[in-house]
Backbone as CSV, one residue per row, in Angstrom:
resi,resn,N_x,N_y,N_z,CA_x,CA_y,CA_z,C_x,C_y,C_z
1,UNK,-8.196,-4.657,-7.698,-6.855,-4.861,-7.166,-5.918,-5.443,-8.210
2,UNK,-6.443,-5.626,-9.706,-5.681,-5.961,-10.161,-4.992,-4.866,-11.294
3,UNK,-5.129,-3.829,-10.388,-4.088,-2.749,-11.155,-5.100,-2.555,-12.675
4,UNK,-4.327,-2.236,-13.636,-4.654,-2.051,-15.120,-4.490,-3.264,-15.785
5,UNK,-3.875,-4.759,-15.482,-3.846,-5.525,-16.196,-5.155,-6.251,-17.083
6,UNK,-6.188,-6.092,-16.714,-7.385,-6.325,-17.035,-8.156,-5.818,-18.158
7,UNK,-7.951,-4.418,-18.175,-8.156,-3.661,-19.176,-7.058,-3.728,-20.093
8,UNK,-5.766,-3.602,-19.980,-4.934,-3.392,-21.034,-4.748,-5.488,-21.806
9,UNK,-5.466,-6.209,-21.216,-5.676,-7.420,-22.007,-7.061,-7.126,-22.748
10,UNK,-7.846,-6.410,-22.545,-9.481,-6.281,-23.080,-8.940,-5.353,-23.859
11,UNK,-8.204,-4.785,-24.223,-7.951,-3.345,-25.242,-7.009,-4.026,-26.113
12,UNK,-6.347,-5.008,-25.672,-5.000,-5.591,-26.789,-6.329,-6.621,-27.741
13,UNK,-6.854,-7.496,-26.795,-8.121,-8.316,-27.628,-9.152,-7.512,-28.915
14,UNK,-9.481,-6.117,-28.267,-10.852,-5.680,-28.622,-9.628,-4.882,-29.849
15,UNK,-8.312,-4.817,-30.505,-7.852,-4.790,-31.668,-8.340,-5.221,-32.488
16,UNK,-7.977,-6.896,-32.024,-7.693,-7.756,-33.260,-7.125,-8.567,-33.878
17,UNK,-5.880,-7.480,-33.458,-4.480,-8.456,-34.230,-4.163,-9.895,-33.469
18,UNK,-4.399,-10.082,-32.679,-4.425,-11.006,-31.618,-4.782,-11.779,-30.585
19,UNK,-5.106,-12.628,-30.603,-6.294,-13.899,-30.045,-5.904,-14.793,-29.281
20,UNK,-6.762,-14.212,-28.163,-5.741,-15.594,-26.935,-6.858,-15.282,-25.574
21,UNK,-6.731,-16.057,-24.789,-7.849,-16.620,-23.847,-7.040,-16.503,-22.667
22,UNK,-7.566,-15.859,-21.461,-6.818,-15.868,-20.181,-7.659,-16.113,-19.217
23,UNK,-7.330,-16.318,-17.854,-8.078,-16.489,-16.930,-7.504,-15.785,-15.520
24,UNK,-8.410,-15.419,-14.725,-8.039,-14.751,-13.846,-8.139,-15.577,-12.651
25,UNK,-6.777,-15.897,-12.430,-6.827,-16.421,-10.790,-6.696,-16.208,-9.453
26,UNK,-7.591,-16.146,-8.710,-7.623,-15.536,-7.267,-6.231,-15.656,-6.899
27,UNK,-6.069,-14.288,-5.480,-5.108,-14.712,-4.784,-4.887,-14.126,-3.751
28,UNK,-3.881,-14.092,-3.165,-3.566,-13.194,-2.149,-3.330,-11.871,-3.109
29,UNK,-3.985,-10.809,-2.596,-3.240,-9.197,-3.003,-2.523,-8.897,-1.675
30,UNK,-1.898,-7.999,-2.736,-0.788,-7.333,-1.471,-1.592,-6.247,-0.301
31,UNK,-2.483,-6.004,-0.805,-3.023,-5.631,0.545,-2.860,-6.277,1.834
32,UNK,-3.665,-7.938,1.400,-4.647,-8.888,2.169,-2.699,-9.437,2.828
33,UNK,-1.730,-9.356,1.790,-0.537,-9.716,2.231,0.483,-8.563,3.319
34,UNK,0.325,-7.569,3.108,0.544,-6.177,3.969,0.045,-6.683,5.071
35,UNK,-0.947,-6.296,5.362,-1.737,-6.596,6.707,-1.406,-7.839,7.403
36,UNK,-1.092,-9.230,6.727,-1.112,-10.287,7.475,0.841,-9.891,8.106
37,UNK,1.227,-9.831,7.393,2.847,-9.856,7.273,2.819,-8.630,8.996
38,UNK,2.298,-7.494,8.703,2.320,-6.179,10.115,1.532,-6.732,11.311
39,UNK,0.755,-7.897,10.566,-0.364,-8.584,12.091,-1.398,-7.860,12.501
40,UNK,-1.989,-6.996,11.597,-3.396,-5.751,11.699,-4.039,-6.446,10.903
41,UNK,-5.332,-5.930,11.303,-6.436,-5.860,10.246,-6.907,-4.837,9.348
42,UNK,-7.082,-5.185,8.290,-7.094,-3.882,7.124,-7.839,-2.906,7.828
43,UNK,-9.353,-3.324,8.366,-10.073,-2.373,9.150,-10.313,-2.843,10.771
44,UNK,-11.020,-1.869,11.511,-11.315,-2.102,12.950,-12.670,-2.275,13.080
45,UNK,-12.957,-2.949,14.067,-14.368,-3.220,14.123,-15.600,-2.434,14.049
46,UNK,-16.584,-2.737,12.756,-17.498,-1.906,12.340,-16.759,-0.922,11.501
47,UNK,-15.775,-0.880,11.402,-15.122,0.630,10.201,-14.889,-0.101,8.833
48,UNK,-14.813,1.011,8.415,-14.504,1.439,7.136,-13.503,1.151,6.870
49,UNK,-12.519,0.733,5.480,-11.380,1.070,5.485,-11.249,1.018,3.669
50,UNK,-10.746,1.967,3.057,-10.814,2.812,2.031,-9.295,2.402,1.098
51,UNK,-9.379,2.034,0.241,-8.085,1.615,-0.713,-8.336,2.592,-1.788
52,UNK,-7.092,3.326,-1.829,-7.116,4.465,-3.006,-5.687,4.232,-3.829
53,UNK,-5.209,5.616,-4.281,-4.053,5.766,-4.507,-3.242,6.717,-4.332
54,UNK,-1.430,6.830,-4.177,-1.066,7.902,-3.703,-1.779,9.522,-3.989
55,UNK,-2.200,9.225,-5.682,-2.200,10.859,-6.056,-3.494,11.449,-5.221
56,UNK,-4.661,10.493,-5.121,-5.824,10.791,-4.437,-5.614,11.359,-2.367
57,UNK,-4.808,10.626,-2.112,-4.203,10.904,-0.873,-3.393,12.038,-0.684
58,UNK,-2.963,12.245,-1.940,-2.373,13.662,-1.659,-3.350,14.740,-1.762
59,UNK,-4.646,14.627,-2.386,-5.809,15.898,-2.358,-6.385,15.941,-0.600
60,UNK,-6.038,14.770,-0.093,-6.742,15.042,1.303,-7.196,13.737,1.895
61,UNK,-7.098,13.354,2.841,-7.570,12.190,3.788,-9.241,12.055,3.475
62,UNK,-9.197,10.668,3.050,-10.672,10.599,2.367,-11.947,10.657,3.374
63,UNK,-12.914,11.223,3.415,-13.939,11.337,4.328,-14.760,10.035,4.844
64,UNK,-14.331,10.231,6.079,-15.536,9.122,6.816,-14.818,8.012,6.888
65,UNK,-13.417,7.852,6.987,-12.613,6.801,6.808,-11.414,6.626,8.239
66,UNK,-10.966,6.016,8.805,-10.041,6.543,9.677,-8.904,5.039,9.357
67,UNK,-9.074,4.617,8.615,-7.927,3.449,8.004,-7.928,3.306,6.076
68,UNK,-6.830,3.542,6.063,-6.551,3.884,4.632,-5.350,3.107,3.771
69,UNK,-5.967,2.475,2.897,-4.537,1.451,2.504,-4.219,2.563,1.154
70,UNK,-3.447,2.408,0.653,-2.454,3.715,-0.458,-1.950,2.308,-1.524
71,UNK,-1.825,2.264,-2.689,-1.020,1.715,-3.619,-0.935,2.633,-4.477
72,UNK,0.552,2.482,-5.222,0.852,3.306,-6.699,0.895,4.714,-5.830
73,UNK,2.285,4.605,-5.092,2.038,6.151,-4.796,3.896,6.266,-5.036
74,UNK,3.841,6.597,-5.953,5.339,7.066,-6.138,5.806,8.514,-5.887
75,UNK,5.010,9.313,-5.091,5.354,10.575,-4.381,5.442,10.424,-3.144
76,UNK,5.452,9.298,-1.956,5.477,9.338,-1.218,4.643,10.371,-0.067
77,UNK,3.160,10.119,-0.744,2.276,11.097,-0.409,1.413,11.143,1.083
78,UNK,2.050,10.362,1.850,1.973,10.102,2.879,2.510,10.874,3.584
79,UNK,3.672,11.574,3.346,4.088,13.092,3.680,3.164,14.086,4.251
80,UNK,2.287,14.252,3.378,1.242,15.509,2.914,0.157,15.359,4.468
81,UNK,0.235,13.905,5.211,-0.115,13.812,6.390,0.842,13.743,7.546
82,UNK,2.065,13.987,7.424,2.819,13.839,9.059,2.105,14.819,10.255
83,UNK,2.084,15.968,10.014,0.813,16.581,11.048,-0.255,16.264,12.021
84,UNK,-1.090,15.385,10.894,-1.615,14.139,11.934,-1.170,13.185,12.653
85,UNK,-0.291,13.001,12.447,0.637,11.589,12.862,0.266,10.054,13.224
86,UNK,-0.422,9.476,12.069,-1.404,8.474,11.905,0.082,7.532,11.794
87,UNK,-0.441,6.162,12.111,0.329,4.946,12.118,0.524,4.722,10.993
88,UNK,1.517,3.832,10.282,1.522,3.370,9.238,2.456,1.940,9.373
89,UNK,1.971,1.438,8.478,2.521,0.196,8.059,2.698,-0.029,6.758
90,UNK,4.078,-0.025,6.297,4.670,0.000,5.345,5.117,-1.396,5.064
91,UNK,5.076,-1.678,3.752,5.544,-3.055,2.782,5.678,-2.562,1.214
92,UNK,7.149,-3.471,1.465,7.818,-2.882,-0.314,8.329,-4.725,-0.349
93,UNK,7.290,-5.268,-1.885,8.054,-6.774,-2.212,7.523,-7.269,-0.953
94,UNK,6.092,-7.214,-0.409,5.575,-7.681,0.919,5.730,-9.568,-0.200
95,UNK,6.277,-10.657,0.907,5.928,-12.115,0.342,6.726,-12.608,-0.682
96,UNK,8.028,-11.360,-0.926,9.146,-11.947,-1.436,10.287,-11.832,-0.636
97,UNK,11.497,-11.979,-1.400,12.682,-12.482,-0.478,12.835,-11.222,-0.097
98,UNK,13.098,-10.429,-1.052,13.008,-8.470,-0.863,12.187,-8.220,0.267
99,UNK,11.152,-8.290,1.227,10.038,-7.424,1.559,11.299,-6.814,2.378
100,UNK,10.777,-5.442,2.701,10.920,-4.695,3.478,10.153,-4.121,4.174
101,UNK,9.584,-4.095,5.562,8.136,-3.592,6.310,8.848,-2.669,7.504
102,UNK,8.000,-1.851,7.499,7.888,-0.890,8.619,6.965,0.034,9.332
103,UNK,6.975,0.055,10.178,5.983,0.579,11.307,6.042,1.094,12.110
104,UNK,4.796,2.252,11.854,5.429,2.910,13.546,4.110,4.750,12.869
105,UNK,4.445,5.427,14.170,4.344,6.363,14.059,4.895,7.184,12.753
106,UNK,3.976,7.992,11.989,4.089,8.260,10.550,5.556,9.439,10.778
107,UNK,5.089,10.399,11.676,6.552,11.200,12.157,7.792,10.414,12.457
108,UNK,7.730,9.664,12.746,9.017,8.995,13.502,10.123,7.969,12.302
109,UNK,8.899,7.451,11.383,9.149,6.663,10.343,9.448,6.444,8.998
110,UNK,8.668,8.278,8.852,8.143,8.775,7.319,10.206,9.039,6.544
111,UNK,11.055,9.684,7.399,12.216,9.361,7.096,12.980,7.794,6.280
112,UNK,12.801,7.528,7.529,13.482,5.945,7.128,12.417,5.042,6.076
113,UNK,11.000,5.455,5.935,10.542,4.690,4.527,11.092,5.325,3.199
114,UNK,10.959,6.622,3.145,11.992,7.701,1.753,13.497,7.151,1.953
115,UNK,13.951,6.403,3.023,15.561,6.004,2.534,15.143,4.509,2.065
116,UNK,14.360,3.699,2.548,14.486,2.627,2.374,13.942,2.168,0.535
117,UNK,12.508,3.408,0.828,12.393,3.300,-0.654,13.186,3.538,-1.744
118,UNK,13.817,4.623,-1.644,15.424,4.990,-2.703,16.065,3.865,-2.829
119,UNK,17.124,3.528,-1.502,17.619,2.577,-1.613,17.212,1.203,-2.563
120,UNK,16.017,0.798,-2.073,15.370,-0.317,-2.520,15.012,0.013,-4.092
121,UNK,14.771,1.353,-4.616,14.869,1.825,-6.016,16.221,1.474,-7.130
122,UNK,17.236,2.415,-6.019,17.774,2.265,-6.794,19.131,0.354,-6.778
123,UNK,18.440,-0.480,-6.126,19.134,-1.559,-6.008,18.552,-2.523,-7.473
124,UNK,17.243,-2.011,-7.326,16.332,-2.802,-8.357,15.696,-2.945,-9.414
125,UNK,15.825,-1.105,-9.245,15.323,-0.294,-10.739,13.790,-0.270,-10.488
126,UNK,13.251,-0.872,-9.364,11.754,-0.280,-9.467,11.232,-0.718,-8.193
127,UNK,10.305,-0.229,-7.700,9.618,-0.530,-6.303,8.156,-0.773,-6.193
128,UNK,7.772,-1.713,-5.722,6.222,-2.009,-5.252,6.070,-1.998,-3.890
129,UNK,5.362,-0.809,-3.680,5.192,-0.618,-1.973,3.528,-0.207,-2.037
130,UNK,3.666,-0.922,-1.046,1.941,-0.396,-0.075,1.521,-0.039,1.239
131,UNK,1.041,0.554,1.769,1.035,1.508,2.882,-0.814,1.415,3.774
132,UNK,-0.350,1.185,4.761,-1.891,0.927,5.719,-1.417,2.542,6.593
133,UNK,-2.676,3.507,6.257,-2.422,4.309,7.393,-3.327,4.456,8.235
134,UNK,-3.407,4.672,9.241,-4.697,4.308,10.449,-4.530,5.565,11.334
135,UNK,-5.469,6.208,11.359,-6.141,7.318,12.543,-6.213,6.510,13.588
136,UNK,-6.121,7.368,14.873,-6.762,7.088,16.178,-5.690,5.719,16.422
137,UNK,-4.740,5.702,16.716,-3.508,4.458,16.554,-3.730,3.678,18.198
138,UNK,-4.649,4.442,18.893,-5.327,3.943,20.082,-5.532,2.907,19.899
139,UNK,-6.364,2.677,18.933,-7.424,1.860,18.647,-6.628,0.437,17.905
140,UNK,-5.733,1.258,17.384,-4.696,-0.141,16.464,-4.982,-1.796,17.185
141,UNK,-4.913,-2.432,16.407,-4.843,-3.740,16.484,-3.613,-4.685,16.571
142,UNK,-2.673,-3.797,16.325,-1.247,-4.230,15.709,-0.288,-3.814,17.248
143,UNK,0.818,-4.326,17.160,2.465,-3.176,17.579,2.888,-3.095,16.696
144,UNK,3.937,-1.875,16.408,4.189,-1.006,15.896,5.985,-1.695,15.845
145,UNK,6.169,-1.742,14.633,7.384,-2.904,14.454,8.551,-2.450,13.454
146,UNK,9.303,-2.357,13.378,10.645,-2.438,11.994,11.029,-2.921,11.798
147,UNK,11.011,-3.854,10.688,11.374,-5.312,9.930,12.183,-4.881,8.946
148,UNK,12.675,-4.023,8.433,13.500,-4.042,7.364,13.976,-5.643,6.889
């Protein structure tokens, strides 16, 4: 969960040119922060629940999974599922002054996250969003909310 920062400090070290000591400190990820902020649980009882990334989500809904968290998806590849019409819970800047969250039915919503994300693009010059999508929304743990 900590992205590429890990490696691209082990590749700047394993140079040479430069010598320095870091430490990695626990924390909240934005996952564990997504989920608390929408009031779900990443997964449902006894399941699975699968953290990928947009481009992988766009080849196909991962097998054997029916809750799916998405980071680094700058295609908005959550699209590629409105058909199904799985829940989602959306967070952009989840735990800063920025967050923006939304929820709901992926048809009903998948609109207003592509405006909010633009918008929120182009206010800031860049966006960190993460996305819980959940099959079987029966089963959800959550209501289904718009917090902008």
């Amino acid at each position: 969960l900590y992205d590429s920062t890990l490696a691209i400090l082990e590749e700047i070290l394993a140079r040479g040119s430069v010598r320095f000591e870091y430490e990695v400190i626990p924390g909240i990820s934005s996952v564990s922060a997504l989920a608390a902020r929408h009031r779900v649980g990443l997964n449902r009882v006894g399941g699975p629940v699968q953290i990928t990334t947009g481009r992988r989500l766009a080849e196909g809904w991962p097998d054997g999974v029916d809750d799916v968290v998405v980071m680094l998806d700058a295609h908005e590849s959550f699209r590629h599922h409105l058909a199904a019409d799985p829940v989602i819970h959306w967070g952009a800047y989840v735990g800063t002054d920025d967050e923006i969250l939304v929820s709901g039915r992926l048809s009903e919503v998948a609109d207003r996250i592509g405006e909010l994300r633009s918008g929120a693009r182009a206010r800031k010059g860049w966006i960190m969003d993460t996305y819980l999508l959940r099959r079987d929304p029966g089963l959800s743990d959550g209501s289904p909310s718009d917090r902008p």
